[in-house]
C-alpha positions in Angstrom: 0.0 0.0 0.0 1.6 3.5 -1.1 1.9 6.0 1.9 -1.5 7.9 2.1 0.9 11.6 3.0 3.1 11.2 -0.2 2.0 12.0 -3.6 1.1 9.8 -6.4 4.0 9.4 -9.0 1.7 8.1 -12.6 2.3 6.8 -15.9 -0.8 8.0 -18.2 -1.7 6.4 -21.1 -5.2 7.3 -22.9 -7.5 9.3 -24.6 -7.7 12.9 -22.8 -9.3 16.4 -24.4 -10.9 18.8 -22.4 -12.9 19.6 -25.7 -14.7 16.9 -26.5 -17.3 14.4 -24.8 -17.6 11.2 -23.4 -14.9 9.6 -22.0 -12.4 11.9 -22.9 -13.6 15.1 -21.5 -13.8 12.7 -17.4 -10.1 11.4 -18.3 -8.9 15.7 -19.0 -10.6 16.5 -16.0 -9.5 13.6 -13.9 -6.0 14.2 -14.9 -6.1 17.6 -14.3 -7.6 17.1 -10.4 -4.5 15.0 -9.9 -2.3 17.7 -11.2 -3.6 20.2 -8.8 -3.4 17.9 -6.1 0.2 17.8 -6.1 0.4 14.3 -7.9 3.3 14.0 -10.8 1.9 13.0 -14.2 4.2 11.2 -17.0 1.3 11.7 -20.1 1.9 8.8 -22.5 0.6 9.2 -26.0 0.6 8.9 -29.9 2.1 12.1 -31.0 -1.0 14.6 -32.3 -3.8 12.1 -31.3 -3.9 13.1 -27.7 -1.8 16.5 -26.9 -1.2 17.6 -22.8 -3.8 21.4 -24.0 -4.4 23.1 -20.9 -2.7 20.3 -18.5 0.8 21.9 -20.0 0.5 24.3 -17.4 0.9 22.0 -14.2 4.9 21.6 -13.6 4.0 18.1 -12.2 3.1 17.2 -15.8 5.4 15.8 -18.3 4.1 14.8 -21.9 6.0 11.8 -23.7 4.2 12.3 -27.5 5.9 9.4 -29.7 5.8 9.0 -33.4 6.4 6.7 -36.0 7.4 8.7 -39.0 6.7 6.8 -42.3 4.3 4.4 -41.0 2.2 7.1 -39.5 2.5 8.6 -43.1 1.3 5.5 -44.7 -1.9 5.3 -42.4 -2.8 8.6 -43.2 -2.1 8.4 -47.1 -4.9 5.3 -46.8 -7.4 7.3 -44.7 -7.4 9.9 -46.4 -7.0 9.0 -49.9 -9.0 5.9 -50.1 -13.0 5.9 -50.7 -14.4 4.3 -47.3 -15.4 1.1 -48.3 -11.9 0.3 -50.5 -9.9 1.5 -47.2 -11.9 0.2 -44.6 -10.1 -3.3 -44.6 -6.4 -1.9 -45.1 -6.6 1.1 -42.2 -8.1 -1.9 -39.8 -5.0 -4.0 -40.6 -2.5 -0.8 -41.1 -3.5 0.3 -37.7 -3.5 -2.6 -35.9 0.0 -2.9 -36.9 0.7 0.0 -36.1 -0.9 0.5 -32.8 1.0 -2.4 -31.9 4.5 -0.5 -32.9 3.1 2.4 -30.9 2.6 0.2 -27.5 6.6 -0.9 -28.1 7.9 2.1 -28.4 6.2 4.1 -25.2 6.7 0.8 -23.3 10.2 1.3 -23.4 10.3 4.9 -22.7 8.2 3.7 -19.9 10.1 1.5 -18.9 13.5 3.8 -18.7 11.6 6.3 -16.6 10.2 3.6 -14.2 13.8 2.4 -13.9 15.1 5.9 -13.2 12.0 7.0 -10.9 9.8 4.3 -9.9 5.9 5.0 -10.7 3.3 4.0 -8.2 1.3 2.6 -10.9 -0.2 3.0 -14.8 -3.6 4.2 -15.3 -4.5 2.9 -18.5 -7.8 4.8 -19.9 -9.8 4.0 -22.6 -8.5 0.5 -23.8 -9.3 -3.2 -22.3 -6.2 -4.2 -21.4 -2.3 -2.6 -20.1 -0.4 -3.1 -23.8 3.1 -2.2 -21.9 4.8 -5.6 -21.5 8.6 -4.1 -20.2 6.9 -2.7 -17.6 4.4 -5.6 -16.8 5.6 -5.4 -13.0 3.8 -2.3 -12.2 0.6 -2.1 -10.9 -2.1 -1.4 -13.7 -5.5 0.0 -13.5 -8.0 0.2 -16.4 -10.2 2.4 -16.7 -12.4 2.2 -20.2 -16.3 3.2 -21.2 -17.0 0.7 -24.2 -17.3 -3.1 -24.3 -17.6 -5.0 -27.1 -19.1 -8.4 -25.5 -22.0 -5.6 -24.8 -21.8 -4.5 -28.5 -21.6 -8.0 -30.1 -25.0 -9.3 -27.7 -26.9 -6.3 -28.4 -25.6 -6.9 -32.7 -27.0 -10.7 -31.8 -30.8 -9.6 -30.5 -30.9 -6.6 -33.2 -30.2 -9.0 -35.9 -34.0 -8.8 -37.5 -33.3 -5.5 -38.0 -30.2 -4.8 -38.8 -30.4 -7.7 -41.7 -33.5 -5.1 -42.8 -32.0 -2.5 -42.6 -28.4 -3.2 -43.9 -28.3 -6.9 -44.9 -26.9 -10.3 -44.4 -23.5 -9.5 -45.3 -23.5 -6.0 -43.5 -24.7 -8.5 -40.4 -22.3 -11.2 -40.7 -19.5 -8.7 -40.9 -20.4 -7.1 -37.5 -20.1 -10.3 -35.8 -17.1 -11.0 -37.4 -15.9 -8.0 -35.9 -16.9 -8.0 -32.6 -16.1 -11.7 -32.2 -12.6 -10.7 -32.7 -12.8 -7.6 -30.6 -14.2 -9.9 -27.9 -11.8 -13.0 -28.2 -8.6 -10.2 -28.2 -10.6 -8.5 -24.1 -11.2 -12.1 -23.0 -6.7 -12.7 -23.7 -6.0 -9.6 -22.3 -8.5 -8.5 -19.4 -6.8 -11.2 -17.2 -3.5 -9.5 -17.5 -4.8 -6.4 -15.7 -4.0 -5.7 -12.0 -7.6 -3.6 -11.8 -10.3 -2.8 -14.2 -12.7 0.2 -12.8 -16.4 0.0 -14.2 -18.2 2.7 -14.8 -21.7 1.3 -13.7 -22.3 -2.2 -11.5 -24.0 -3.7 -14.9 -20.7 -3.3 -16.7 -18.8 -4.9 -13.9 -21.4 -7.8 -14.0 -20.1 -7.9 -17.8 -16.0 -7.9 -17.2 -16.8 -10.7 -14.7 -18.4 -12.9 -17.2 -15.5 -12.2 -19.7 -13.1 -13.5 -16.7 -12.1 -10.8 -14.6 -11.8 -11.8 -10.5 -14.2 -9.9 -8.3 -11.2 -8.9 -6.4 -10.0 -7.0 -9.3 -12.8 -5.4 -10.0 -14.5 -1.8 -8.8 -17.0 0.4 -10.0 -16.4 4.3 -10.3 -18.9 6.5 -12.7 -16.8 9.3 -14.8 -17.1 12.5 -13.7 -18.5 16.0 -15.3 -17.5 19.6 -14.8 -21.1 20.6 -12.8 -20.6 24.1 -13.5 -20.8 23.7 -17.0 -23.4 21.7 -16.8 -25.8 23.4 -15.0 -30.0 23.5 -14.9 -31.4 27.1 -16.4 -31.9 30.0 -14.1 -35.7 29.5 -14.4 -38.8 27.6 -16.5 -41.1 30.3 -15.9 -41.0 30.9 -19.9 -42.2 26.9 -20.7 -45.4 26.3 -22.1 -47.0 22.6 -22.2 -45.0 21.7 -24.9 -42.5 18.7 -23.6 -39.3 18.4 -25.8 -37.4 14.9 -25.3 -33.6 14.9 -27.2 -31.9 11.9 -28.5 -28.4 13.1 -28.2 -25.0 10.4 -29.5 -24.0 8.5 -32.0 -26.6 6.3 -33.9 -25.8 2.7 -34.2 -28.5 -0.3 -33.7 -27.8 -1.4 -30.1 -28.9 2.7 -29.3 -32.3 1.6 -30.7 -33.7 4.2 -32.7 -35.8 1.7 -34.2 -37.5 1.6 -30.6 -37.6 5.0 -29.3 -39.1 6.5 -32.9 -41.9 3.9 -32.5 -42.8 4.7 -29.3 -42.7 8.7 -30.1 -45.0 8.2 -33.0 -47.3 6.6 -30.7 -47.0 9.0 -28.1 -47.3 12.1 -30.8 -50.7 10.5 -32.0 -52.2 10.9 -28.2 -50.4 14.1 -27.9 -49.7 16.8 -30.0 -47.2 19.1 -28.0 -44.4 17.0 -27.6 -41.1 16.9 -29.7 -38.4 14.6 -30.0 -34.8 16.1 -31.3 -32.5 13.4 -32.6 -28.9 14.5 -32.7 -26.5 12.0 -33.4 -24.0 10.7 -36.6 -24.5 6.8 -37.8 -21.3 5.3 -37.0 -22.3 2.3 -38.6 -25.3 0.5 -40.1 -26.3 3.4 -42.0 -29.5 1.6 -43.5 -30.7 3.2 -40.3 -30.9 6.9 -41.4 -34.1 5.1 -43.6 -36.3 4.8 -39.7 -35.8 8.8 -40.2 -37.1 9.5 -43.5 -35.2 12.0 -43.9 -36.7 13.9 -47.0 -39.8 13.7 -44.9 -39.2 13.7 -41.3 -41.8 11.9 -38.8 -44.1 14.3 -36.8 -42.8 16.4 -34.0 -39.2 14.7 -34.9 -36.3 16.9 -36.2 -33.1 15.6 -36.8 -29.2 16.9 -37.2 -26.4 14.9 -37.5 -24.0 17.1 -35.1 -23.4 19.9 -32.7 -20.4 21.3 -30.8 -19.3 20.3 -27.8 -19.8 24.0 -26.4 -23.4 24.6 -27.8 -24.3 21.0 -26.0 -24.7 22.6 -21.7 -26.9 25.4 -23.4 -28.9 22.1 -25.6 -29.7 20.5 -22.5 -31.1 23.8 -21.3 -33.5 24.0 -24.0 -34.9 20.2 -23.4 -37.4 18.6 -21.0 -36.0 15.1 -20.9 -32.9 12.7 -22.5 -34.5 9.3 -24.0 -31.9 6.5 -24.0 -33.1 3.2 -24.9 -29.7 1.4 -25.5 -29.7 -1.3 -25.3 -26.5 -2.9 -22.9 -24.8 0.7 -22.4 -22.0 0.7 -20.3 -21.8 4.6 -19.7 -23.3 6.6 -21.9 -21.9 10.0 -21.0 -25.0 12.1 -22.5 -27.6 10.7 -19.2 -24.1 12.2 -16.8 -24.4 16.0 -18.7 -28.1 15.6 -18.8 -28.7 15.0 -14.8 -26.3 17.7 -14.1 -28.1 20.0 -16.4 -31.2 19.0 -14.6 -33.2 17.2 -17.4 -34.5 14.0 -16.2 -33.9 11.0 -18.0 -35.6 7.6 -19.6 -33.5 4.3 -20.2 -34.1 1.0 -19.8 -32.8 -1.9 -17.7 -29.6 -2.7 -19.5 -28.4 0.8 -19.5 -25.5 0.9 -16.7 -25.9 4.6 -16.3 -29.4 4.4 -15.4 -28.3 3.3 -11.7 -27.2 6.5 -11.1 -30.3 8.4 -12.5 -33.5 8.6 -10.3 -35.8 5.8 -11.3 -39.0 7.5 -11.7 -39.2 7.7 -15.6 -37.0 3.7 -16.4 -38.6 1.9 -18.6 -38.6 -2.5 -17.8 -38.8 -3.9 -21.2 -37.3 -2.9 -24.9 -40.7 -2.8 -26.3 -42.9 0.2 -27.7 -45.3 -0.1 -24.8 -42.6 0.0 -21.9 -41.0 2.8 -23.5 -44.2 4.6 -23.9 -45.4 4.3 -20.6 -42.0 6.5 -19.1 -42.5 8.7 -22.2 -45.8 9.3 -20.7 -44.9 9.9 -16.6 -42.4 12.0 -17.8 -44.0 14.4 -19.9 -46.6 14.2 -16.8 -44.2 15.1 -14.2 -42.1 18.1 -16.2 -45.3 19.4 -17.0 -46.5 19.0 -13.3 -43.2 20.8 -11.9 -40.2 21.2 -14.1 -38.3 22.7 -11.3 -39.0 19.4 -8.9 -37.9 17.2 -11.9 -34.9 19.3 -12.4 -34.2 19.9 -9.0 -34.2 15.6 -8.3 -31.9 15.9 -11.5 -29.0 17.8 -10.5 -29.1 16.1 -7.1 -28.1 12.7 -8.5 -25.1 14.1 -10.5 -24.0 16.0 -7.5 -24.1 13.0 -5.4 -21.9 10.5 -8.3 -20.3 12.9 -10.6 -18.6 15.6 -8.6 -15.0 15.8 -9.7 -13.7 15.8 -6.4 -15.1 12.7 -5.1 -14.5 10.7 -8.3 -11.2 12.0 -7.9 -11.4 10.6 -4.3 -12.7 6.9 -5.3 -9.9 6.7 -8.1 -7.2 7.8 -5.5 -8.5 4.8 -3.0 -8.3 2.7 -5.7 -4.5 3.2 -6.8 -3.2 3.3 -3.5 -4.9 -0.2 -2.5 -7.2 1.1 -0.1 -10.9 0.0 -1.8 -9.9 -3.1 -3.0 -12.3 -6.6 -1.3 -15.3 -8.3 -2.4 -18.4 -7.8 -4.9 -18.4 -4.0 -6.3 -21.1 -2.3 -4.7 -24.1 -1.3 -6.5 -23.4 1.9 -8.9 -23.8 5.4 -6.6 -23.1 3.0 -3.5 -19.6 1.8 -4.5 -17.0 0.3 -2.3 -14.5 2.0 -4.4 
């Protein structure tokens, strides 16, 4: 166990930008908490992909950006140059390659400065397993928002659809895919010293892929609260009850669902809305459930905006409608609750255990999803305040930066570490 009175000394590999959303915006934030703190940094990272921004102010921060010169060059001539479907194959098999060149090289820079100045430990963020082999003897904890056994079951149950949708090929490649992504976790998870969980259902997940309970915790990402804040007032609201899809668009989010349902709910009710805002990663058969020469009723659709228009966004809506299916962390329910709009998900949504439960839905079907459609546009029109008020509370109590922080600081210094993860909100970590 490190000495609690002496500052953490870090190696840092993973995805940090205190621009963008998900995942990366908790790691920038989480990094830069440490930093201020008084704990030394060594930021680890593929040279342009992930750059130190604001954090370069901290003296207890050193970057280590490596490159790879003409291989780098290759990848990029391919994504750039080749049309999407030609390039696909060769950037997955380019980059693999080259990812795998990337891990050698900052492992042994790694490795020199462990030797010179021992580290406490490697957080790892963002990836499923610690890729640094020379410096397999130090403790390694990570910390990652995606899981591709959840991606491949939900693939599995959406196959109807997507086969519609997209075909049998576009299908069968999927699994392919994610069969591969998910042999690779289950070879490499067990090498990890600690895997953190963002929500209790993900942990439940990592167990059945054959991580030990005793390596295992649960900690939710965290969100800058005073960016993401309710409005001043909703004494300007009418009865009109705006829900927001808000993320990417691939079939396990279940648009398919959620547009359903809305239809259904717009035919007994006339002043609601629904705004979908997302890309289509993959499966783009799916922009055909929009229509989008003729948009359904009361829907209206865009395919992106910033990352600093999306506090005042939330500020405009009533409610966030997530029906994913197996969802890890989806980081748009975390800035929603801390913006004070309620939110509706179903039971395999991990983020759900950290919303109030009032407006979860039981069962991916139309009618479970309309019923919370329903209380919800009930209760916000009952109170707005009340619902945002209940809101914020529940990202103050999980996503405050400082006791994230806190849980992640336990965690690396061997302090939290026995038993079953508690439930999400209630962790042991």
């Amino acid at each position: 166990m490190i000495t609690p009175s002496r500052p953490l000394r870090l190696a840092v590999y993973g995805h940090l930008n205190q621009h963008a959303g998900s995942s990366s915006a908790s790691h920038y934030l989480l990094a830069e908490e440490l930093l201020r703190r008084g704990h030394r940094l060594d930021l680890y990272a593929v040279a342009n992909f992930v750059t130190p921004q604001n954090l370069a102010r901290f003296p207890n921060l050193t970057y280590h950006p490596a490159a790879l010169g003409p291989l780098d060059d290759v990848f990029h001539f391919l994504h750039t140059r080749l049309p999407r479907r030609l390039g696909l194959l060769p950037c997955f098999l380019l980059n693999e390659v080259r990812m795998r060149q990337y891990y050698r090289k900052i492992g042994r820079l790694m490795a020199a400065r462990h030797r010179e100045r021992p580290y406490d430990a490697l957080l790892v963020l963002d990836l499923f397993f610690n890729p640094f082999r020379p410096v397999e003897e130090l403790p390694s904890f990570v910390w990652m928002q995606g899981i591709h056994k959840a991606e491949l079951d939900a693939i599995r149950a959406q196959k109807p659809a997507i086969v519609r949708l997209c075909g049998r090929m576009y299908y069968a490649a999927l699994i392919a895919y994610y069969h591969y992504k998910v042999a690779v976790a289950r070879s490499r998870l067990g090498k990890c010293d600690r895997v953190i969980a963002c929500s209790r259902w993900a942990a439940d997940v990592f167990e059945g892929l054959g991580v030990p309970l005793g390596r295992l915790a649960v900690v939710p990402f965290m969100l800058d609260l005073e960016r993401f804040r309710p409005p001043a007032s909703y004494a300007e609201r009418g009865r009109e009850v705006v829900f927001l899809h808000l993320g990417r668009i691939v079939p396990r989010k279940r648009l398919d669902l959620l547009l359903d349902a809305f239809a259904r709910l717009r035919g007994e009710d006339s002043d609601v809305r629904l705004r979908v805002i997302g890309h289509f990663a993959y499966g783009e058969g799916y922009r055909r459930l929009l229509g989008l020469d003729h948009l359904p009723p009361g829907v209206d659709y865009c395919p992106k905006v910033e990352r600093a228009e999306v506090p005042e966004l939330f500020r405009q809506v009533d409610a966030l409608v997530q029906p994913s299916e197996n969802e890890n962390f989806g980081s748009s329910v975390m800035e929603a609750l801390g913006s004070g709009v309620p939110v509706i998900a179903g039971p395999t949504n991990g983020t759900a255990e950290f919303a109030p439960g009032d407006f979860l839905f039981e069962e991916y079907t139309p009618e479970s999803l309309l019923a919370a459609l329903r209380r919800c546009a009930a209760a916000v029109r009952a109170d707005r305040a009340a619902v945002a008020r209940q809101a914020r509370r529940a990202a103050e109590d999980a996503f405050r930066i400082g006791r994230v922080t806190d849980q992640v600081v336990d965690l690396i210094r061997g302090e939290k570490w026995s038993g079953r993860p508690a439930a999400a909100g209630h962790s042991e970590a």
